[in-house]
Each structure stands twice: as structure tokens, then as C-alpha cells.
C-alpha positions in Angstrom: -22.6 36.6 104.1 -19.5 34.3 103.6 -16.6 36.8 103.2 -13.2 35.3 101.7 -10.3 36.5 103.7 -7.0 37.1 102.0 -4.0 38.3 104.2 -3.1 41.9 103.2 0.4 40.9 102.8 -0.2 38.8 100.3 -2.0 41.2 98.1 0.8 43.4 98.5 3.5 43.8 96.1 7.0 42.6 96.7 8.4 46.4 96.1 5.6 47.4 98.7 6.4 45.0 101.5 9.9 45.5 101.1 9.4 49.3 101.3 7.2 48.8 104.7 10.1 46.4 105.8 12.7 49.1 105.4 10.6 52.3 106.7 10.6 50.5 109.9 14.4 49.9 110.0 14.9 53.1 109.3 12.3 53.9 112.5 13.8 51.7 114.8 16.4 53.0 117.6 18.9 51.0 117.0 19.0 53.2 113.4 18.5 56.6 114.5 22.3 57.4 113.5 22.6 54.8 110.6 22.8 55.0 107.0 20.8 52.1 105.5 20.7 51.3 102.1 19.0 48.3 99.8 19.1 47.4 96.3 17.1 44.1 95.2 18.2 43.7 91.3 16.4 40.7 88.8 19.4 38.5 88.7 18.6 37.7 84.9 17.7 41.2 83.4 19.1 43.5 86.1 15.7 45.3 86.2 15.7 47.1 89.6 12.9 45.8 91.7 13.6 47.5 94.3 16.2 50.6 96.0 16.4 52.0 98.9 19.5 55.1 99.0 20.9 52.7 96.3 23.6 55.2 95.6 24.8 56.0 99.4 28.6 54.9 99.1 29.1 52.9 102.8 31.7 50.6 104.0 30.6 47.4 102.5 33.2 45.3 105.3 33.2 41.3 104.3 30.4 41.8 101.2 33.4 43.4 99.3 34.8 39.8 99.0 32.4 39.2 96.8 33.3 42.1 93.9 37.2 40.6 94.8 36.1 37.2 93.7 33.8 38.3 91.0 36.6 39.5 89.6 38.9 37.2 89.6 37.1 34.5 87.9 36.6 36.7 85.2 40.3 38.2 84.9 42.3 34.9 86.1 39.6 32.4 85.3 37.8 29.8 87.3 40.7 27.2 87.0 43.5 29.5 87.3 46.3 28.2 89.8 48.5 29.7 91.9 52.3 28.5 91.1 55.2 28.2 93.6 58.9 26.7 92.2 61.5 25.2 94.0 65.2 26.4 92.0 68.3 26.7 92.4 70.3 30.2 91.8 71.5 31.2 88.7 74.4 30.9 89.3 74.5 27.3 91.3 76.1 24.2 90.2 75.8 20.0 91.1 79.0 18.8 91.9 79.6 14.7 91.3 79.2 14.3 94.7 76.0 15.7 95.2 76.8 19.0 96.6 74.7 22.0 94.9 76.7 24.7 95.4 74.1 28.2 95.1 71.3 29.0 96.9 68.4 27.3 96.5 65.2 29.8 96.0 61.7 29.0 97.1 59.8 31.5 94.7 56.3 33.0 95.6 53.4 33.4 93.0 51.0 34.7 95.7 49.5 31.3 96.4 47.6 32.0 100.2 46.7 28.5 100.0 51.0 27.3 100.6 51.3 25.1 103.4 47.5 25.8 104.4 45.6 22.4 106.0 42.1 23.3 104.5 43.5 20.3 101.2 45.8 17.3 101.3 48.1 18.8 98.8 48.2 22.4 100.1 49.7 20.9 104.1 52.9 21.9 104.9 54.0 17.9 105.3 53.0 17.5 101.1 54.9 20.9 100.3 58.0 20.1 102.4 58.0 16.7 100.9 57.3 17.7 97.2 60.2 20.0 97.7 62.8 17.4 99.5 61.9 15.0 96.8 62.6 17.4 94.2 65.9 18.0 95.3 66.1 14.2 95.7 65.4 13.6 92.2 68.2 15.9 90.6 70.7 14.4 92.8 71.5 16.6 95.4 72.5 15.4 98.6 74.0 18.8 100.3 73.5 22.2 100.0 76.6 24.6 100.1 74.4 27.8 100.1 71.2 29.4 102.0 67.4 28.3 101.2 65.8 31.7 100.4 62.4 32.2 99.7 61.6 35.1 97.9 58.7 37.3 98.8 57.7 40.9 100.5 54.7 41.9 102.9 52.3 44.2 101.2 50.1 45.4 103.7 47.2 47.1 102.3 45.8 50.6 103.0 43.7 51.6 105.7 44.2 48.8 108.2 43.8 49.8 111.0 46.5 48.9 114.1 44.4 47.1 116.1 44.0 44.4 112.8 47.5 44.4 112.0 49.0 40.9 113.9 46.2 39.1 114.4 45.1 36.1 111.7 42.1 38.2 110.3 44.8 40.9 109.7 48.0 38.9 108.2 49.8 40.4 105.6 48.9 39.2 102.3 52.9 38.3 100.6 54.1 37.3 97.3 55.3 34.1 99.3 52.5 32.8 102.0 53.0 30.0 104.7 50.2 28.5 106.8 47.9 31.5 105.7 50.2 33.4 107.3 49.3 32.6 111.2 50.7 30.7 114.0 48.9 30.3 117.5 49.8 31.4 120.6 49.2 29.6 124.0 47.9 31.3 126.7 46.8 30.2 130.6 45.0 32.5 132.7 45.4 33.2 135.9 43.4 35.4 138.5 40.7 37.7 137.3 42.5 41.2 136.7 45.5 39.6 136.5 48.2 38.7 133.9 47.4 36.0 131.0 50.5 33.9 131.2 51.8 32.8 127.9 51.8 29.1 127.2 54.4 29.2 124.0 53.1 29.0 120.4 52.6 26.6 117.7 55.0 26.4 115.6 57.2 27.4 117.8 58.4 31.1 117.1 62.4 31.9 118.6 62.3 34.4 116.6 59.9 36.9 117.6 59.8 38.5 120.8 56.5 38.9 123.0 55.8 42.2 124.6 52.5 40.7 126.7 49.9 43.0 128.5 47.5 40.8 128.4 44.8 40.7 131.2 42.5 37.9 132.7 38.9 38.6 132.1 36.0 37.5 134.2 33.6 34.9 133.2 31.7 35.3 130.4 33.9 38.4 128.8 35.2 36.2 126.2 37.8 36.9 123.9 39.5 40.1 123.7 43.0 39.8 122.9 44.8 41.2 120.2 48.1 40.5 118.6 49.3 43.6 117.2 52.4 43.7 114.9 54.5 46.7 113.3 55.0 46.4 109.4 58.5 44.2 109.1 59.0 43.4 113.0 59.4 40.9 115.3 57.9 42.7 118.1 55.0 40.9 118.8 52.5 43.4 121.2 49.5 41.2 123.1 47.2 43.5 124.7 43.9 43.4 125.9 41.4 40.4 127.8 41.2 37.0 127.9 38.2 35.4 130.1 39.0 33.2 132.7 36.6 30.8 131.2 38.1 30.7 127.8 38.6 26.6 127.0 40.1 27.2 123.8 43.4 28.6 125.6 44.8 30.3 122.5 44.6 33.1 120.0 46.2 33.1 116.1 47.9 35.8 115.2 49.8 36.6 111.9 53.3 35.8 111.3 55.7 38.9 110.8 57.5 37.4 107.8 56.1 34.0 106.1 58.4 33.9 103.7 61.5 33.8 106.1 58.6 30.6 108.2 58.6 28.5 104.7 62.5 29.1 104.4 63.6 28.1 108.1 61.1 25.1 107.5 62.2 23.7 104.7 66.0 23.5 106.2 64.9 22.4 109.6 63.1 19.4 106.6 65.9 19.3 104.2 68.6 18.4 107.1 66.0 15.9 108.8 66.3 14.1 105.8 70.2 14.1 105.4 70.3 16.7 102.8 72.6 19.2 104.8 72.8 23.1 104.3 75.5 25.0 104.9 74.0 28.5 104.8 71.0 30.2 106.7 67.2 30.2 105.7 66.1 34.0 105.0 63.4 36.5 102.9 63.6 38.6 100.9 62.6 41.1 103.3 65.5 39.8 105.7 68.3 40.5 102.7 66.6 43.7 101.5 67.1 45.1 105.4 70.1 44.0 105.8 71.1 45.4 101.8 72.7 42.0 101.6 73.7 41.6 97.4 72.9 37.6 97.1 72.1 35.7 94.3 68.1 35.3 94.2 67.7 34.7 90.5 66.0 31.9 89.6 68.4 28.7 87.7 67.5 25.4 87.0 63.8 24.5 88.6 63.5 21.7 91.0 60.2 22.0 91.8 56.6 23.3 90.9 54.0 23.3 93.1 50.6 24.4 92.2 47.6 25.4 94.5 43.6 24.3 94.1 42.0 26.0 91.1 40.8 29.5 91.7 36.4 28.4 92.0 38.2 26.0 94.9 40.0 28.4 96.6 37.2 30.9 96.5 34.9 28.6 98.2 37.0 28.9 101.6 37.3 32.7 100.8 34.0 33.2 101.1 32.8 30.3 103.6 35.1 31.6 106.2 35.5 34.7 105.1 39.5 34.8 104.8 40.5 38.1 104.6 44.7 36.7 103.3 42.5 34.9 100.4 40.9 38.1 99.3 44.0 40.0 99.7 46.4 37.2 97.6 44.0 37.2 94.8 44.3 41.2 94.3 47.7 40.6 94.7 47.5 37.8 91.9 45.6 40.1 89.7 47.6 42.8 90.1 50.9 40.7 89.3 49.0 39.5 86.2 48.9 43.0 85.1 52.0 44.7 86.1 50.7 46.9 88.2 51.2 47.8 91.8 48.4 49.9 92.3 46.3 47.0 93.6 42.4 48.1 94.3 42.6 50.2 90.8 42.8 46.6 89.6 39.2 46.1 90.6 38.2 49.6 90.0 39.5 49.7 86.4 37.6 46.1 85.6 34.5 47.2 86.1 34.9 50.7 84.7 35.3 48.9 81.7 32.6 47.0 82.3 29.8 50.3 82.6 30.4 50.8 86.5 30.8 54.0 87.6 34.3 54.0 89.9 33.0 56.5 92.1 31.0 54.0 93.5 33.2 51.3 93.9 35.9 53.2 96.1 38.0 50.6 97.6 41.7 50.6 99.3 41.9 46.6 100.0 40.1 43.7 98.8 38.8 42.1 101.5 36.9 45.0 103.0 38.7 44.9 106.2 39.5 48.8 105.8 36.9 50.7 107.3 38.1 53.3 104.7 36.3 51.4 101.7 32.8 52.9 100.2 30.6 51.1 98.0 27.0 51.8 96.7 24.7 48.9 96.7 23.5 49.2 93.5 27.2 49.0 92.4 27.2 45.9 94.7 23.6 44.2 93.5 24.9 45.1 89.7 28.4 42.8 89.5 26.4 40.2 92.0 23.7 40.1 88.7 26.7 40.0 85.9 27.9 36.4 87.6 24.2 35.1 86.8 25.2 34.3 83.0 28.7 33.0 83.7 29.6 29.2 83.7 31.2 29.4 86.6 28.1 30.8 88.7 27.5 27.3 90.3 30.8 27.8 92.2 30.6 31.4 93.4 27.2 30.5 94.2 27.7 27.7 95.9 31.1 29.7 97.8 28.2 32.1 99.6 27.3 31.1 103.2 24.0 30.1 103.9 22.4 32.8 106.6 18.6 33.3 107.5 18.1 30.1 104.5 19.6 32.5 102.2 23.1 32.5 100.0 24.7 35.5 101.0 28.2 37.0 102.2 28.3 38.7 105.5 30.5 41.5 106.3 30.9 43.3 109.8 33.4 45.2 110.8 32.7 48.8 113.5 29.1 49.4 113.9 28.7 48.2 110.0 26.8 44.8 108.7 26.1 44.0 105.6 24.5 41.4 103.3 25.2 40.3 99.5 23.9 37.7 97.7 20.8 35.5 95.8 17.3 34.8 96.6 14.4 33.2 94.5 11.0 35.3 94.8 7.8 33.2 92.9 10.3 31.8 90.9 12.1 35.1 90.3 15.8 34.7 90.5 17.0 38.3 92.7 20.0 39.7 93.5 20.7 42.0 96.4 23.2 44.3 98.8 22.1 45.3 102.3 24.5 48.0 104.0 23.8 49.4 107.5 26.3 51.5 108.2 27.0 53.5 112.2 24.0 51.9 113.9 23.8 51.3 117.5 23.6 48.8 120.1 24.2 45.0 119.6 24.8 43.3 116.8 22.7 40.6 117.1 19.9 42.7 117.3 20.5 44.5 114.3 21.3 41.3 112.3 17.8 40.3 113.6 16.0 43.1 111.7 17.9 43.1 108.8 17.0 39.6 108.4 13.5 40.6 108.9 13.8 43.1 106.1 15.4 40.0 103.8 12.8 38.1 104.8 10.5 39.9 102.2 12.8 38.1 99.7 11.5 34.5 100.2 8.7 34.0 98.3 5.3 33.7 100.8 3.7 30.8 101.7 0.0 29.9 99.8 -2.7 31.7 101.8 -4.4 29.3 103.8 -8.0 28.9 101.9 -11.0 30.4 102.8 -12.2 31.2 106.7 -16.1 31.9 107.6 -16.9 34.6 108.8 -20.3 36.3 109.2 
């Protein structure tokens, strides 16, 4: 008797081999003490195909970037762009001889992507130029007054110190420069003993470096930290750096960027022969020093204007920018006068049928370990972005991991997933959360993958094998 066999997991349903797929996550010892959680949603009708603790609220780390963006193409719009001027103060005059006597204001509008090298027109070299030019063109040819560039650090809740200095943890500002980084060189030495610094880039005479750092043996990688105090120039490097580190550097955030963009536009402005007789300072510098100077904004020079919102997004999300994330809550916020900035998020999508106490956030790039989100709340905006005509770009803004689009997030013993998968032609929606697991995490990546696996739609049994 000829007997047709059919793999058993291909009779199975897809909510049945994704249940078997999670049961043994939850069995294996590397989640003995984790919360786990799953929600697969139909990305078209938001049917739930399948949930797993859907309504466990757990720190969603990077996949929280994705309810920040989400947002923000439906509050500021997919084209929306980020707008820096160039003016002089209100109450600064052009002599006949050129001389602008005032201050001359560079004026934030939250743009992360100012003086960033990721587009042509976003590098410092086109934004110092556009500015110079500017200046050019309405005749000025010295400045009897500072350059001032308005904008204040607004670091956001539940960072944690260790963050705080490095790139990943950089203040987001109304007034950004270089994403609000620098680099800092460093040489090693002797295993166990002090990593030498090597100077930084730009260079930085401003800060002062309080360096512990120690020289790691082979293979340790890296393990240094930049750590910076809210408003100071103290700059504290602790931790390792391996011996066999070729890179020979680390970025770290800068304390003030709007005092950077300042100081470089008058180290630009007087290597083109405009002269300036003041200083470059911040906002922050003149509010600590209660200095009353004129930073209202006169007669505009200069308007510079960052990639559209879907463009900027894409880098958000491909690199997982944590400044980006944080500048566009910051954007939203501004756009509704409100300095309350995660109930921006929150309030959205309470309007919008989503219960806020599952979306309870404190920053917008999930770098808090504080935030708690359900993935159901997660799956359900990921499905509301299906219908909108700017899907194509969010879509296309998600890394590609294990062949699928989806936004990673890890942060302390927490990795997550969020994105879009096609199942037999079904489009799918999904969050993965595994919260306080232990061991490495490349192993648990390896069988959360194996769980999202279930996702991809299974190959064509193979035919018919004799058997008798």
C-alpha cells in the first residue's frame, strides 16, 4: 500500500505552530526568568492571528522607535522639514560700511539632522557655507556682536548615567550639531593599564577629560563609556578598551551643541574675512551665566531646511538613532505647545482607540529602561500604517533581520522585534518582547528568530514518497 506522506507541519495551522514555537521559548533556560510576549495582527484587518501575554506591558527598548515614527508621519507629515534660520537681533543694524552691529542668532527648530554627514546638504561644510553666504548677500562684512545660537538640552526621563555622554545617549536640543557627538582618540597601552587619550575630533578645548580608562586584553572589546553630567564640561571616561581594538576611538555626545554650531560658525565667518567682535555662546551658556542679551530674532539671513520627515526616518530606523527619535518628540511637542513630551505620543493614540495604559513611555527612543508597552498596543499602530500613503517609506526605513522587515531594540537583558511579514500571501503584523532573560544575546536572538520563523510562509511539501 502506497501511503502519501505529508509533513505534520504543514498540516498544522499557522496559530498552532506558532503556539508550539513559543511553548518552547518559554521552556528553554535561557527563559526561566523572562517575560515573553507575542502578538501577530492581519496587517489589513487587524484580526488577531495570534497572542501570546499580548497585554504584559515590557520595556519595548529600540521597537519603541517605531510608535515615535508612526507618529510623526501622521502628526507632522511625511514631508515635514525641520527649519533652522540664520538672523540678526532685533535690535541690530547694517552700517554703510558693512558692519552689522547686533548679534547674529543661529535659531534651532529641532532639526537632528544639522551639520549631520549622512546628506550632502545636511554637512557641516554646506551649513557653514549657506550661512557665510547669507551674510554675504545682505552686505555684511563685520560683525560688531556675538554669534549666538539658541537652544537648550532636554534630556529625557529615565536615562540612565551610564548612557548619558556617549553618542547613543546625546541630548536631544532645540539646536543640534553633528548629531550631537564628537570622537575621542584613544591608544592603548599595556593590558591593565591606562588607555592614553589621543585628542578628539573636532577638537574640544573646552571640555575637560577626567579618564579612568583601562586597557583590556585581547578579544574584550569595547567597553568604554563617556559619561557626562546634565550642562557640564566634565567629560568622565571609564571603563575597558581592548588592546586589540583597531578602530582606536569611541563617540561620545557633546555637552552643549548649540554653543559647537556657534563657536563653528565664527571660527568660519572670520576664515572668510567676515570678522566678529564678540564671543560664540548658547543659550544654556547665557541662561547660567543670567546674562540679559539680545536673542530675539530681527531680519532673517538665512533658512536652512533638513530632508523631509519619510527621509529622515529612514536613518532613524536603519541605524537605530536614538537623537532622531528624541528630536522628532521634541518636534512634535513644539508643534503643540506642550512640554510634556511622551504624553505627546500617549495622547495621539488615545485618540486614536489605544488604551494609554499600555503605551507607558518616558522617551521616545526607548532607550529608558523605565518604558512599558504591551505588544498588542505595539502590533495594533504597526497595522494602522498599512492604509497610509506613506507606508512604502516607513516600510522600507525597517532593517532587514532573519529576511524579515523589522525594528530591533535591546537594551539590559531585553530584545525585541517589530515589524511585517507575508504568510500565504497574508500581509502580518507583529511585536516580539522578551524581557529579563538570561545568558547571551546571541543565543536568545537565535530562538526568537526561530519563533519568527513560523511567520514565513512554508515551502511546497515535496510530492509524494513510497513507502510500503
Amino acid at each position: 500500500m502506497l501511503l502519501l506522506l505529508v509533513g505534520f507541519s504543514q498540516a498544522q495551522t499557522l496559530n498552532q505552530k506558532l503556539q508550539t514555537a513559543v511553548s518552547h521559548l518559554q521552556q528553554d533556560a535561557q527563559s526561566t526568568y523572562a517575560s515573553i510576549s507575542l502578538t501577530v495582527l492581519d496587517a489589513k484587518t487587524g484580526e488577531v492571528v495570534f497572542s501570546a501575554n499580548p497585554n504584559m506591558g515590557l520595556a519595548p527598548a529600540s521597537t519603541l522607535k517605531t510608535v515615535t515614527t508612526i507618529t510623526a508621519m501622521n502628526l507632522l507629515g511625511a514631508d515635514y522639514r525641520f527649519k533652522t534660520t540664520l538672523a540678526g537681533s532685533t535690535g541690530g543694524s547694517l552700517s554703510a560700511d558693512g558692519t552689522w552691529n547686533g548679534n547674529i542668532i543661529i535659531n534651532g527648530g529641532d532639526d537632528p539632522t544639522l551639520g549631520s554627514f549622512r546628506w550632502e546638504e545636511t554637512k557641516e561644510s554646506f551649513v557653514l557655507h549657506q550661512f557665510v553666504e547669507g551674510l554675504k548677500k545682505a552686505g555684511i562684512r563685520k560683525i560688531n556682536g556675538s554669534i549666538i545660537a539658541t537652544g537648550v538640552n532636554h534630556p529625557p526621563q529615565g536615562w540612565i548615567w551610564q548612557d548619558m555622554g556617549n553618542y547613543y545617549g546625546a541630548f536631544p536640543n532645540n539646536l543640534c550639531w553633528r548629531e550631537n557627538s564628537y570622537d575621542i582618540l584613544l591608544r592603548t597601552t599595556q593590558v591593565d593599564k591606562p588607555v592614553a587619550m589621543a585628542g578628539t575630533i573636532p577638537s574640544m578645548p573646552y571640555l575637560q577629560f577626567i579618564n579612568e580608562l583601562i586597557t583590556g586584553s585581547t578579544g574584550t572589546g569595547d567597553n568604554a563609556y563617556a559619561t557626562l553630567p546634565v550642562n557640564s564640561n566634565k567629560v568622565f571616561l571609564q571603563g575597558t578598551y581592548a588592546i586589540d581594538q583597531v578602530k582606536g576611538k569611541i563617540a561620545a555626545a557633546l555637552p552643549d551643541p548649540a554653543y559647537e554650531a556657534a563657536r563653528r560658525l565664527k571660527d568660519t565667518l572670520e576664515s572668510a574675512g567676515i570678522t566678529v567682535s564678540g564671543n560664540a555662546a548658547s543659550e544654556t551658556m547665557l541662561n547660567t551665566a543670567k546674562s540679559k542679551v539680545d536673542i530675539a530674532l530681527g531680519k532673517i539671513f538665512a533658512t536652512h531646511y533638513s530632508p523631509p520627515l519619510k527621509k529622515v526616518i529612514y536613518w532613524l530606523n536603519q541605524k537605530s538613532i536614538n537623537l532622531y527619535a528624541e528630536q522628532i518628540l521634541l518636534a512634535m511637542a513644539d508643534s503643540l505647545k506642550t512640554t510634556d513630551y511622551p504624553s505627546v505620543t500617549r495622547n495621539y493614540w488615545k485618540a486614536h482607540g489605544i488604551d494609554v495604559n499600555s503605551l507607558n513611555i518616558v522617551d521616545g527612543s526607548g532607550l529608558s529602561p523605565g518604558n512599558r508597552v504591551t505588544t498588542m498596543t505595539m502590533a495594533k499602530i504597526l497595522q494602522t500604517a498599512k492604509k497610509e500613503t506613506w507606508f512604502p517609506d516607513f516600510y522600507e526605513s525597517l532593517p532587514v533581520y532573519n529576511n524579515m522587515h523589522m525594528k530591533s531594540g535591546t537594551i539590559n537583558n531585553t530584545l525585541a522585534y517589530a515589524g511585517y511579514q507575508t504568510y500565504n500571501g497574508r500581509e502580518l503584523c507583529f511585536s516580539i518582547i522578551v524581557n529579563n532573560y538570561n545568558g547571551s544575546t546571541s543565543g536568545i536572538k537565535r530562538k526568537m528568530f526561530s519563533v519568527l520563523d513560523e511567520l514565513k510562509t512554508p515551502s511546497p511539501p515535496l510530492g509524494g514518497i513510497g513507502e510500503r
